[in-house]
GUFI-309615 format. One record per atom (N, C-alpha, C): x, y, z. Coordinates in steps of 0.02 Angstrom, whole numbers, plus 50000, padded with zeros to 5 digits. Atoms other than C-alpha are relative to their C-alpha. Layout:
XYZ;...
end
This chain:
499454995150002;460854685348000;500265000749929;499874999350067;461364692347840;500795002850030;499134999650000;463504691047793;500075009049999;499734994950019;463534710647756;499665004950088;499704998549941;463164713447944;500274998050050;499405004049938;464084700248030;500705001749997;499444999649982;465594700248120;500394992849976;499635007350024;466754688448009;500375002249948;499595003450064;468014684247901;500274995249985;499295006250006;468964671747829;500514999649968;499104998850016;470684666847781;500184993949976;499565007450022;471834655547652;500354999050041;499404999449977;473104659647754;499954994350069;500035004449950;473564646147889;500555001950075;499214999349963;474584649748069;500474994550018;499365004550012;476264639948082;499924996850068;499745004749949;475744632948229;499484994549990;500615004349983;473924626148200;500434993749942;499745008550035;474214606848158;499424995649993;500455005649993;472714599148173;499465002849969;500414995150055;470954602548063;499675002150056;500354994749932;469974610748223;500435006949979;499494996149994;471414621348232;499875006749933;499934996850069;471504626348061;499475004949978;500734997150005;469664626248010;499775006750016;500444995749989;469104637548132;500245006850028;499794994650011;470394649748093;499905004249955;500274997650068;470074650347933;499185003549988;500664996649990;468384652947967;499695003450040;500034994849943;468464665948066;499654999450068;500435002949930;467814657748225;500304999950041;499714999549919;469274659448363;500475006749976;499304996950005;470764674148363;500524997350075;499715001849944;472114668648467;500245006350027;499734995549973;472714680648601;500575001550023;499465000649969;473974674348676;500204989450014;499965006449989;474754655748702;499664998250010;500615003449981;473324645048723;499355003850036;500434994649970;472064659848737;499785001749963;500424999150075;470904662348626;499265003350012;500294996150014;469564674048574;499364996349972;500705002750037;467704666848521;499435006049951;500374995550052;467064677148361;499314996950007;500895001850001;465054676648346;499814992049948;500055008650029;465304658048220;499734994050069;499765006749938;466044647848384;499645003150046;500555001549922;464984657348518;499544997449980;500745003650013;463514652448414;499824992050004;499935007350003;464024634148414;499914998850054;499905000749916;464504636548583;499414999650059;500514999749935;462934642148668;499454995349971;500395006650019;461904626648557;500274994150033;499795006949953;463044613748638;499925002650090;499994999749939;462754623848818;499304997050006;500835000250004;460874623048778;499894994450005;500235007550007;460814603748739;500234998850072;499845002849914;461814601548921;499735001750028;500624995949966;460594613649006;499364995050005;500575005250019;459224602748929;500204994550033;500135005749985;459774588248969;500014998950100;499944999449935;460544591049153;499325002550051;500534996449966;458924602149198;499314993850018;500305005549991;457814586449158;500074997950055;499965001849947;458744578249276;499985001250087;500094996049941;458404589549413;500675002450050;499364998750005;460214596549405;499765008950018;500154992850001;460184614849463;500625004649992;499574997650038;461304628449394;500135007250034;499604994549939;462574639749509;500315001949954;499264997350020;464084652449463;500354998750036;499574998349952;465374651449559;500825005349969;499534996650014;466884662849562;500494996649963;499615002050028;468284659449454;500605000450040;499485000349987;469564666049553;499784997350075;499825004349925;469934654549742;500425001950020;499514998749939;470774656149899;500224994550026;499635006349990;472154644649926;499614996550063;500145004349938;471434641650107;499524993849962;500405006250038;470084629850008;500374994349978;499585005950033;471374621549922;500494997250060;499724999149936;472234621450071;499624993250064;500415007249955;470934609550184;499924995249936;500025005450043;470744597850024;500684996750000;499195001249989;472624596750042;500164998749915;499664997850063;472844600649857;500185005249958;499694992950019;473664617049844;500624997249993;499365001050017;475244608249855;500194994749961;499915005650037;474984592149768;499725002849908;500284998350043;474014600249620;500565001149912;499284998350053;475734605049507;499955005749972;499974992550040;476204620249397;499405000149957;500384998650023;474734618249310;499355005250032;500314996249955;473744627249450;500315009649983;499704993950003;473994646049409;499615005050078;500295000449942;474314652149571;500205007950007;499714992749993;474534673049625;499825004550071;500234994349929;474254685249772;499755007449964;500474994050013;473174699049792;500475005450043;499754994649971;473504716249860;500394999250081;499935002549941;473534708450033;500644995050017;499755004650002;474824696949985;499764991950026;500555006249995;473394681950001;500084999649953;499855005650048;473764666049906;499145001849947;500525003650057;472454663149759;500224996149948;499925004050068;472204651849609;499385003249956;500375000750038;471384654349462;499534993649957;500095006549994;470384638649454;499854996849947;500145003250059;470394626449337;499504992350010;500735003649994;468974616449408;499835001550084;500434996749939;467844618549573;499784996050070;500255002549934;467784605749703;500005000850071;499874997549945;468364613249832;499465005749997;500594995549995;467144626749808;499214998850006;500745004549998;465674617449771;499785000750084;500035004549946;465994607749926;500025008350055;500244996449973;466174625250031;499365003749993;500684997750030;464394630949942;499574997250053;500495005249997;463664615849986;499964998950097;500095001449925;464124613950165;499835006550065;500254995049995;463634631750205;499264999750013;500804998850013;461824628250176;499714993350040;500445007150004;461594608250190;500154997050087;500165001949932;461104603050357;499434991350021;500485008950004;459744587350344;500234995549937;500085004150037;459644573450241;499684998549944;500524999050076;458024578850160;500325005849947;499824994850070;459014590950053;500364996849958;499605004450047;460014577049973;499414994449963;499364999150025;460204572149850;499905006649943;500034993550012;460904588149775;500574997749939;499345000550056;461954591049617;499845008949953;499854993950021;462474606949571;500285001449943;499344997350056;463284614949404;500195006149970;500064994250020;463814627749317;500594998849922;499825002250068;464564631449131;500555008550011;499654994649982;466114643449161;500844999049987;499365002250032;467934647449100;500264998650066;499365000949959;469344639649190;500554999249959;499384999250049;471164640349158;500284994950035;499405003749983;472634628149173;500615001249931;499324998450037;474204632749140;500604992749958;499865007150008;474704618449030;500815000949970;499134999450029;476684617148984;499935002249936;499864999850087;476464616448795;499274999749971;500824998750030;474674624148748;500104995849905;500035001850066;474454615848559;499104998949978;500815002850016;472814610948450;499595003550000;500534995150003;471984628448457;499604997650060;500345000649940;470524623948578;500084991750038;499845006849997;471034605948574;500544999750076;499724998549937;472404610148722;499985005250024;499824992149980;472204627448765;500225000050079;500104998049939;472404635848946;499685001450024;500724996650012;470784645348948;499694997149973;500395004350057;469324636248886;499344999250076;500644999449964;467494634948950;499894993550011;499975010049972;466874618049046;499295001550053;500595003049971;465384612349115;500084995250054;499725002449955;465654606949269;499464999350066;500525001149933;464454598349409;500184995150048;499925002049956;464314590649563;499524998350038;500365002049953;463344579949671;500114998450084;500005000149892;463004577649872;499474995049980;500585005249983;462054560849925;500234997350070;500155000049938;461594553950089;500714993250004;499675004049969;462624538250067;500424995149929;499665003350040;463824526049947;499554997549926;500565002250048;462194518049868;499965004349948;500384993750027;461534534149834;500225005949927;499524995050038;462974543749766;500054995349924;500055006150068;463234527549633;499425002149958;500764999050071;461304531549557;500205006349970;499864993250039;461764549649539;500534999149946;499635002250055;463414542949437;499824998049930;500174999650065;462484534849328;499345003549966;500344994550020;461064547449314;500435004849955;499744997050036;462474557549245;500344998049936;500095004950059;463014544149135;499694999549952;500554999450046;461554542749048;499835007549954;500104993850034;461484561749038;500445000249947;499464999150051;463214562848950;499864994549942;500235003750056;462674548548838;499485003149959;500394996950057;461074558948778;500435006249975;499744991650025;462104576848766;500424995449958;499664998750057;463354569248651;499614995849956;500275000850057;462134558648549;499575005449965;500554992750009;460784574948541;500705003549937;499274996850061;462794581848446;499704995349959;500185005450043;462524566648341;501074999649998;499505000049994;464204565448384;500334991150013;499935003750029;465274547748342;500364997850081;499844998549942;465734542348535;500144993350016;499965006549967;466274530148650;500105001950099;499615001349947;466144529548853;500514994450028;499635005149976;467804522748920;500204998750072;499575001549919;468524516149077;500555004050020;499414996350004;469604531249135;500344998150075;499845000749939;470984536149271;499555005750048;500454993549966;470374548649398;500355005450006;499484993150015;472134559349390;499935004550048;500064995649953;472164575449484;499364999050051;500724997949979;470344576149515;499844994650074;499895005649935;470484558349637;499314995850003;500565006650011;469104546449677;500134991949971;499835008050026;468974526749623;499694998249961;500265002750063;467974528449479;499725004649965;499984996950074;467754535449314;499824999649947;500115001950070;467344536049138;499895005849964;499874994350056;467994547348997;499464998649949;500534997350084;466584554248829;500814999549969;499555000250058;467794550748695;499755000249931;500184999050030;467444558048558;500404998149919;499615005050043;468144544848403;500125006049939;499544997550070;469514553348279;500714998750007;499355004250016;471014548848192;500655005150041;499754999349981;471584562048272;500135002550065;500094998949921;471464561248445;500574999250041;499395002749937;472714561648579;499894993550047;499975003949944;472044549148696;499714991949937;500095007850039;472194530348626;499364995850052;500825003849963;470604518348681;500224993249976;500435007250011;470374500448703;499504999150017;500705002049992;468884492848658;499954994149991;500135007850039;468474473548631;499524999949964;500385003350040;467714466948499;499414996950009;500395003449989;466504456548565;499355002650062;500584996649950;465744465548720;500045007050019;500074993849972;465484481248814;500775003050000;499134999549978;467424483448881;500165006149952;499744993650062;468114500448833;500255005050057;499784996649939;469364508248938;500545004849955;499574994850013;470674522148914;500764996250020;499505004950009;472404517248869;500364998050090;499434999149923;473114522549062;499584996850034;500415004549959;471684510849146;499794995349956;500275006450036;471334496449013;500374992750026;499725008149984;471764479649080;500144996949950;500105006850064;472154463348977;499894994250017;500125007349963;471454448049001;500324992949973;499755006150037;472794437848940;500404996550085;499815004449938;473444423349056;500654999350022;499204997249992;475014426049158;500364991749982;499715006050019;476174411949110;500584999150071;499685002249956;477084401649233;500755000649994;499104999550023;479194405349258;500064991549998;499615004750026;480044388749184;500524999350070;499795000749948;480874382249358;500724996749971;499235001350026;482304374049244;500495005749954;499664996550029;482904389749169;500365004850057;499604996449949;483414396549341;500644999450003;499134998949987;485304402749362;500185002350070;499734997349956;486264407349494;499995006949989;499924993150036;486324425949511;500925000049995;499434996550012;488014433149461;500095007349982;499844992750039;488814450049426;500454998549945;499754999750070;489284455549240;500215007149983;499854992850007;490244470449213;499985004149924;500704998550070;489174482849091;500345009050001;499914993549977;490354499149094;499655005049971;500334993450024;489414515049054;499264996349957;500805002950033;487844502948984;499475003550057;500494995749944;486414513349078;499184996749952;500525000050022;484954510748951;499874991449993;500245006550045;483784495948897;500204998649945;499685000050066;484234497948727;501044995950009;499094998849980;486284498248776;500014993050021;499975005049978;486064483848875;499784993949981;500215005450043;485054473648765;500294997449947;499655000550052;486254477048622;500714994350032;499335001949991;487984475348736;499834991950023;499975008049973;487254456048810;499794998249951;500225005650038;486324449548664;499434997250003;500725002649970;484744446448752;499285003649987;500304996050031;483114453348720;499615003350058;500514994949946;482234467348808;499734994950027;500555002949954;480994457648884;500394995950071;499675003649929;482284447648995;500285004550041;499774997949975;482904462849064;499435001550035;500384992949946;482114473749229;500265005049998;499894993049982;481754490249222;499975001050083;500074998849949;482024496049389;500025008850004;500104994150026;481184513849384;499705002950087;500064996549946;481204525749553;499585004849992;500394992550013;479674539049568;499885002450095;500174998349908;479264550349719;499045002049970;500974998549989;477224547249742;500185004750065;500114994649937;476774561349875;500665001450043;499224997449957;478794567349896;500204991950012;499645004749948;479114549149941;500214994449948;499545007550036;480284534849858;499504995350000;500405005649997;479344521449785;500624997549913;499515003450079;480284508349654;499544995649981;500405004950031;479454499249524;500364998049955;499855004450030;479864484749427;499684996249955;500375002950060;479394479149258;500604998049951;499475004250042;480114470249120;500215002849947;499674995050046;481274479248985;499335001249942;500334998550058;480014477448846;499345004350024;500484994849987;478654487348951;499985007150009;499904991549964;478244505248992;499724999850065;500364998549938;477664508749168;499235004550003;500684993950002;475794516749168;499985002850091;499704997349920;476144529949315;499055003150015;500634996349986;474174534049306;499714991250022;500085006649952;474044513349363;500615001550069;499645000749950;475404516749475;499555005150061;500434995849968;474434531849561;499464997950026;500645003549987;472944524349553;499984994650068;499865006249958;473474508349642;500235004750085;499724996249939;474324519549794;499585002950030;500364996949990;472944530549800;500315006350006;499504996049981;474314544449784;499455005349962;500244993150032;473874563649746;500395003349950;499514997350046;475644566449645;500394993949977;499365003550033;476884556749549;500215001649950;499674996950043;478374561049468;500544994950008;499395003349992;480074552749426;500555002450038;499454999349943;481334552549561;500555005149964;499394997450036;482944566149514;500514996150010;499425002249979;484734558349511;500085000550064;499595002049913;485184563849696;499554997250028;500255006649955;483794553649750;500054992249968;499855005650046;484084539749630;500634998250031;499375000249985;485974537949696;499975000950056;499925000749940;485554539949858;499584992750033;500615006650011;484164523249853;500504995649966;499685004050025;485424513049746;500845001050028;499505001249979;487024519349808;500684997849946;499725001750069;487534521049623;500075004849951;500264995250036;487704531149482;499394999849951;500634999950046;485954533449388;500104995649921;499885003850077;485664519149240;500294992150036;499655005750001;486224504549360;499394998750061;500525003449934;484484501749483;500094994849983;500275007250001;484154485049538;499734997150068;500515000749940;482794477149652;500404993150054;499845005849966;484184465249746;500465005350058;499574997149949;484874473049911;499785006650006;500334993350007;483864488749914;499905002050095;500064997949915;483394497450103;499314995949988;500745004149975;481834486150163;499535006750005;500584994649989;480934501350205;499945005549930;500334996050089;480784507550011;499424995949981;500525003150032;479204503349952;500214999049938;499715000150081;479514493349786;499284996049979;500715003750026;477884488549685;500344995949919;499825006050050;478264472849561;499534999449949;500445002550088;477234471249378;499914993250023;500055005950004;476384456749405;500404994349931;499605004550074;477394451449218;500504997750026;499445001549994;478824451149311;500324993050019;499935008149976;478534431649385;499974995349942;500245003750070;478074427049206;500634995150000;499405001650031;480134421849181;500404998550058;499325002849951;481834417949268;500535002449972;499424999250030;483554421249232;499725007949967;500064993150038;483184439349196;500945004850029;499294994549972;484744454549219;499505007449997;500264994949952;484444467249329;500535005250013;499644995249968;485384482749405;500314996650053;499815004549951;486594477449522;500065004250061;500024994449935;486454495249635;501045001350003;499495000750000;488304496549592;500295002449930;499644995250041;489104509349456;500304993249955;499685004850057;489464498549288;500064993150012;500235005349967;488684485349344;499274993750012;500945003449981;487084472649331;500204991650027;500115003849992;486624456949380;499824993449943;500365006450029;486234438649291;499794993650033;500225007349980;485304425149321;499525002350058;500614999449967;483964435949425;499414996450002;500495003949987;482614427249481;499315003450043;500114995749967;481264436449541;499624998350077;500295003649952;480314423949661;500564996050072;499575000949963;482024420249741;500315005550026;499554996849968;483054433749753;499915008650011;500474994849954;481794448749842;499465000050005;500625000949999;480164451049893;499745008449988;500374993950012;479244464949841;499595003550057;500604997149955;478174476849955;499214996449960;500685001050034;476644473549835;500274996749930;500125001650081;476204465349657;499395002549959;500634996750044;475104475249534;500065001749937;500274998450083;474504477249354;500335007349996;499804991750022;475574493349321;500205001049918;499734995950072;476034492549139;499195000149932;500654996750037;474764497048993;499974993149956;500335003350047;473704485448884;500255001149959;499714997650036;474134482048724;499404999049943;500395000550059;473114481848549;499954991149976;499875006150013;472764462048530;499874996150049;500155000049938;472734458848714;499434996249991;500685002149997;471254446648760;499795005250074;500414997449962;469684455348842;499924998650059;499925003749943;469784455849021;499505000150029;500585001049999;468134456549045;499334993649982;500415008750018;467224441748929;500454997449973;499215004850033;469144435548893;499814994149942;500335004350058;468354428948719;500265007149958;499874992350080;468564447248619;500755002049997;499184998250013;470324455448569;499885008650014;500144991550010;470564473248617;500355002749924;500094995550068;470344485648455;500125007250022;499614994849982;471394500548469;499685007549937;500414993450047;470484519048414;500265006050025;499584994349988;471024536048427;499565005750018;500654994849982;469864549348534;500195004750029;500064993449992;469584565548589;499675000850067;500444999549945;469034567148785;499655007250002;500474995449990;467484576748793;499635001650053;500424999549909;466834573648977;500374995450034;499805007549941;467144563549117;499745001150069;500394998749931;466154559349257;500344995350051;499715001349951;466954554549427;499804998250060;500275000249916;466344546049584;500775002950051;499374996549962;467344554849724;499874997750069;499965002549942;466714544549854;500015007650072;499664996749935;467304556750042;500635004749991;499104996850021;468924563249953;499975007050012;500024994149984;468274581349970;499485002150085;500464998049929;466704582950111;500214997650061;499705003449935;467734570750240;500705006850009;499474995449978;469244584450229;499655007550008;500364995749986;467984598250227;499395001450042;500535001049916;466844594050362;499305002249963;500584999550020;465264595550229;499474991350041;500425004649960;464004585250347;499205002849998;500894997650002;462144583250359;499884997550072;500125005649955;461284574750508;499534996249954;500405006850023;460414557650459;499175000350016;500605000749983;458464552350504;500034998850054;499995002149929;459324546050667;500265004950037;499644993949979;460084564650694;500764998650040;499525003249997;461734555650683;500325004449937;499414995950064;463134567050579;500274992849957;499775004650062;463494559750409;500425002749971;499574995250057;464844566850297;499604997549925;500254999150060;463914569150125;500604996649929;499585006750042;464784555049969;499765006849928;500024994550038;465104566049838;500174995749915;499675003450060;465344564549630;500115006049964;499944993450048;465814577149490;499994998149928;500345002550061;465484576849312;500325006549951;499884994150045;466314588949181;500035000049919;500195002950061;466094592049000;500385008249966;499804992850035;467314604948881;499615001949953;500474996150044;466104615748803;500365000249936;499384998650036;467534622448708;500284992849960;499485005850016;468494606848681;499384996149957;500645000950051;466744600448616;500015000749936;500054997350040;466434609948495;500794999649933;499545003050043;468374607348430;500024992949960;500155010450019;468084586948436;499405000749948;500785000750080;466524590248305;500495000149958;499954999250073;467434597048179;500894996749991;499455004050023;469094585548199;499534992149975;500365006550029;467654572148171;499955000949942;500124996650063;466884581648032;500125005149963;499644996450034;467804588447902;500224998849934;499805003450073;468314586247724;500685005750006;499284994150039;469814596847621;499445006749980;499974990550005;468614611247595;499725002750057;500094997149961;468044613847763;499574994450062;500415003949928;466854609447922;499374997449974;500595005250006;465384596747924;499725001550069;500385000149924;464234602148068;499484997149995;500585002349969;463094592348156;499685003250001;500394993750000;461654602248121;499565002750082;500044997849915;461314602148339;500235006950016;499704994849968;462624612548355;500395004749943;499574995650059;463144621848174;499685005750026;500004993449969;463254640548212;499255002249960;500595000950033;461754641048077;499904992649962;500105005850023;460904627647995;499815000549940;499844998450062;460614635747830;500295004549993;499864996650039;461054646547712;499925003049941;500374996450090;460394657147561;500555004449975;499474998150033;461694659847445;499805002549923;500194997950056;461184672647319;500465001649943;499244998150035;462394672447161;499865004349936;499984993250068;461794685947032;499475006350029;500544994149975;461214700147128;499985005149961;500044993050030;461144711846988;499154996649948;500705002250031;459514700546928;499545001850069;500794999249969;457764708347027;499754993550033;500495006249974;456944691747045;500584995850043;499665003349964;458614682747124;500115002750059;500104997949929;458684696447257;499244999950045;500814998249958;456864699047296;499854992450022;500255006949976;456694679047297;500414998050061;499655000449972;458134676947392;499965000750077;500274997549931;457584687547547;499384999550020;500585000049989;455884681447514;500064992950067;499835007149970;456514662747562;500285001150080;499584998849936;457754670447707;499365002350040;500674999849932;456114678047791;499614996150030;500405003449982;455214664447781;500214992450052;499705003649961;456394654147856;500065001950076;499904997849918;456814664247992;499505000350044;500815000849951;454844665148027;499724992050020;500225009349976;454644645248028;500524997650057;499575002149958;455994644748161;500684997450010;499315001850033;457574641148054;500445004750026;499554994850001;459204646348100;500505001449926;499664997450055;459764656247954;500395004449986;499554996450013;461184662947860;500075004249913;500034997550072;461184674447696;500455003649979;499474996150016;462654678147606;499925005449941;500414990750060;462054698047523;500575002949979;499524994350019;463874702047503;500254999549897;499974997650083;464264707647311;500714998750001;499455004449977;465554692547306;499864996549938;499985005350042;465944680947150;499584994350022;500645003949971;464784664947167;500664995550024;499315003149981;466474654347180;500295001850073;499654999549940;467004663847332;499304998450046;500545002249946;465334661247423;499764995250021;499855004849987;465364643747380;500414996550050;499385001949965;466974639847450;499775004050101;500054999049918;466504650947608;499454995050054;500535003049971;465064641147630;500064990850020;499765006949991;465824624847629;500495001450069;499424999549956;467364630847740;499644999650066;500224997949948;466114637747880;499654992750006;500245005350009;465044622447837;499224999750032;500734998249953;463174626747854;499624992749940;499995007849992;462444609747834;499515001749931;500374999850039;461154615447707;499895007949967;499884993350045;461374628447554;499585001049960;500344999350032;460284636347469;500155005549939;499674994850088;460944642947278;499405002549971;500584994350039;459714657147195;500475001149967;499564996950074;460384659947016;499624997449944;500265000550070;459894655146851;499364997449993;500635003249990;458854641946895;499435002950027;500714995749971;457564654046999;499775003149942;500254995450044;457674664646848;499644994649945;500225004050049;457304649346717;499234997250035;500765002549972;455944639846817;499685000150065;500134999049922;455704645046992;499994995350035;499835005849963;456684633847063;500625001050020;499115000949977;458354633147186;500284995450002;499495006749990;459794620647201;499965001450074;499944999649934;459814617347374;500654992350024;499495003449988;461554607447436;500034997950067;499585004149929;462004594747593;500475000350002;499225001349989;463634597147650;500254995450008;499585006349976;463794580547729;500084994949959;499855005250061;463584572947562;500185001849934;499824995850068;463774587847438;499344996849961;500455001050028;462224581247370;499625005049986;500424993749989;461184594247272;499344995149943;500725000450033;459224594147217;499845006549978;500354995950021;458244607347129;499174999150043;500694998549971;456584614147239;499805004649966;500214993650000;455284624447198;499755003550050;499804996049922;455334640047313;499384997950025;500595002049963;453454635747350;500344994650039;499655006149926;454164622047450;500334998750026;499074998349954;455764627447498;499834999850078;499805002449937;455384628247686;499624994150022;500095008149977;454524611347702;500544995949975;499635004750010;455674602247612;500875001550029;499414999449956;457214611847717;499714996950062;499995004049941;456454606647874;500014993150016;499765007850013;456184588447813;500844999749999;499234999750023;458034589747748;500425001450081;499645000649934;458724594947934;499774995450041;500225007349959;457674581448017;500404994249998;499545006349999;458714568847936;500555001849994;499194999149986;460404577047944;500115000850062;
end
């Protein structure tokens, strides 16, 4: 493709919202327009990237004997409706009526559909095992779109799904897809880690996020040092050893009057004591319903362990009038002593660590001392709800230290166990013509969001570093004195011959300073440049430049496309 008939431009200019280099980059380089809040436009740069990273998933999934559906974008609540997550799902679901005044969503992923596809057709046993996909936009309406494609609303996703006969079965396909997502993002050459995720909306009991390693990633990772272990911050364990409560530091409880003290902070200051001896006593409604949890001031609560553990479909934090109606107080004074028996209260296993802690006393300006937690209530349950920390021993070969990194989720594949075909009546009969309900998994991968996580990996101050897998081209012939004969005629001699050996090539013909074609060529970042100027004219020979190292050599054009194709082999 030659620059003087592509669709492109680029820009110093930066928008006041992009913050991150994705963002920036591939504004500047004319590769997204935004349309609207987290809605964005794909110029011919980013589809070209785009349909090389569909191609490597194609490849790899097709291997696996993965077969490749559309399905509609827009759904009918009834679907969501027998999964029973039309109502648990949250505002992120963009939901509207048709002419008919019939519910729909605009879906922002497909299991419920799948799963009506699939049970439409699948009748025996010998048709399993089945795994379906497809590569198609979905939206979610996210509160606070940011990050250009990094959070958008709109954004393209790769999204599949398997059917197997039975628990075993469904497990091989898991990690059949495993393996796949391990070759598609090495084939990127992309800098990665699978971790131990939650399962979140989507549901099931097991998981594992593509994290794609940068400094500036939203989602924090532990990993240990020493072995495999590598989970996501909202499911990482720690394998450090709970410590026994001190049986001589027990107090009597007492009340201590704490007027208008509501916070940890407040309360840690007005007694003197240190966070850690206090309980949080923190009220959420899992599925509409009161649940209290208890952890120790210096923790946070991980509500994606709390979920998890319940097996809940929603959780959110309780409002004041249910807070005050459960304590019988004004909000800022919970406490797990005298509560209604029939509240489910789940206890931090940390919380037995100690003694003599202060608590909420369920009583307006008001806590407790000398809590005890093995004396004075019993919990419904005890569970691991608060988050790992950086340092933490490995809870896995409890010999390594978790090592704290900063990533970019790029996939995540999901066993889903019954969670959708048992509420949708997708059944086969068996070999004994005995009805089975079909064990299901799903597997998704942001095309889009992809393609962002490259170039927050790779990037300098003058522009993008592409993996030459998925750069929109992989060279470039950058002619800089087109008013010399032999620099144009050589120029387009090289670009033909490239394009005939199978190269994807780019030739910048526009009658542009050499300085600005430089700089464009770095910004866009075509992994390998090829400068025609003086040097062709002195000894018939080009500079030819690596982006990923800025390293330049002099070729002569006789061997310009062997020694480019060597040259992309090893980048």
């Amino acid at each position: 493709m030659k620059a003087t008939k592509f669709f492109f431009k680029t820009y110093k200019e930066i928008p006041k919202e992009a913050q991150t280099p994705s963002h920036i980059l591939m504004h500047r380089a004319g590769m997204i327009q935004k349309l609207a809040s987290g809605i964005y436009s794909y110029l011919p740069l980013a589809l070209r990237s785009l349909k090389k990273i569909e191609k490597i998933i194609r490849e790899e999934l097709d291997k696996r004997g993965c077969q490749e559906v559309l399905m509609p974008a827009v759904q009918p609540a009834e679907l969501w409706e027998e999964s029973k997550r039309w109502k648990y799902y949250g505002p992120e679901l963009l939901r509207f009526k048709d002419r008919k005044e019939s519910d729909y969503c605009f879906g922002p992923t497909h299991e419920e559909v799948v799963t009506d596809m699939a049970r439409k057709i699948l009748t025996s046993y010998k048709q399993l095992p089945l795994n379906l996909y497809q590569i198609q936009t979905k939206f979610r309406d996210e509160i606070r779109p940011r990050f250009g494609l990094m959070r958008g609303r709109e954004f393209i996703m790769k999204d599949a799904y398997s059917f197997d006969i039975n628990e075993e079965e469904a497990k091989n396909s898991y990690k059949l897809m495993y393996d796949a997502y391990n070759a598609i993002f090495t084939r990127m050459n992309l800098k990665f880690k699978p971790v131990d995720a939650a399962t979140g909306a989507i549901g099931g009991d097991m998981s594992h996020e593509f994290q794609v390693l940068a400094e500036t990633g939203e989602d924090e990772i532990l990993s240990c040092n020493k072995c495999s272990y590598c989970a996501n911050i909202e499911k990482a364990l720690s394998g450090n050893e709970l410590k026994k409560a001190d049986a001589a530091k027990k107090k009597e409880l007492s009340e201590v009057s704490t007027p208008n003290i509501k916070t940890i902070d407040e309360l840690s200051a007005f007694l003197k004591i240190d966070p850690s001896m206090l309980i949080k006593t923190i009220i959420y409604l899992v599925d509409d319903k009161p649940v209290v949890v208890l952890l120790r001031g210096n923790e946070e609560a991980n509500e994606a362990k709390i979920q998890a553990f319940l097996g809940a479909n929603s959780i959110a934090p309780a409002n004041d009038t249910i807070v005050k109606s459960i304590t019988k107080s004004e909000v800022g004074f919970a406490g797990p002593v005298g509560l209604d028996p029939n509240v489910l209260v789940i206890a931090d296993k940390h919380v037995f660590e100690d003694t003599d802690y202060v608590c909420g006393a369920n009583k307006t300006d008001y806590h407790f001392k000398g809590f005890d937690p093995e004396r004075d209530f019993k919990p419904s349950q005890i569970a691991d709800i608060t988050f790992a920390k950086k340092g933490d021993k490995c809870p896995k070969c409890n010999d390594g230290i978790l090592e704290e990194y900063r990533g970019i989720e790029v996939g995540q594949v999901f066993y889903l166990g019954t969670k959708y075909s048992s509420l949708m009546n997708c059944n086969f009969l068996d070999s004994d013509g005995k009805e089975q309900t079909a064990v299901m998994g799903c597997y998704g991968i942001g095309v889009s969001r992809t393609m962002a996580a490259s170039i927050e990996q790779n990037h300098d101050d003058n522009g993008i570093i592409w993996p030459v897998a998925i750069a929109p081209f992989e060279v470039a012939v950058i002619p800089v004195q087109l008013n010399s004969e032999i620099v144009v005629e050589t120029s387009e001699k090289i670009y033909n011959e490239l394009l005939a050996s199978g190269i994807d090539v780019f030739m910048d013909d526009r009658n542009e300073r050499a300085g600005f074609k430089f700089n464009d060529a770095d910004l866009i970042g075509f992994p390998v440049q090829i400068i025609c100027g003086s040097r062709l004219i002195e000894n018939g020979k080009v500079e030819v430049k690596i982006r990923k190292t800025n390293e330049k050599k002099e070729i002569d054009i006789i061997n310009i496309t062997a020694a480019v194709k060597e040259l992309l082999l090893l980048l």
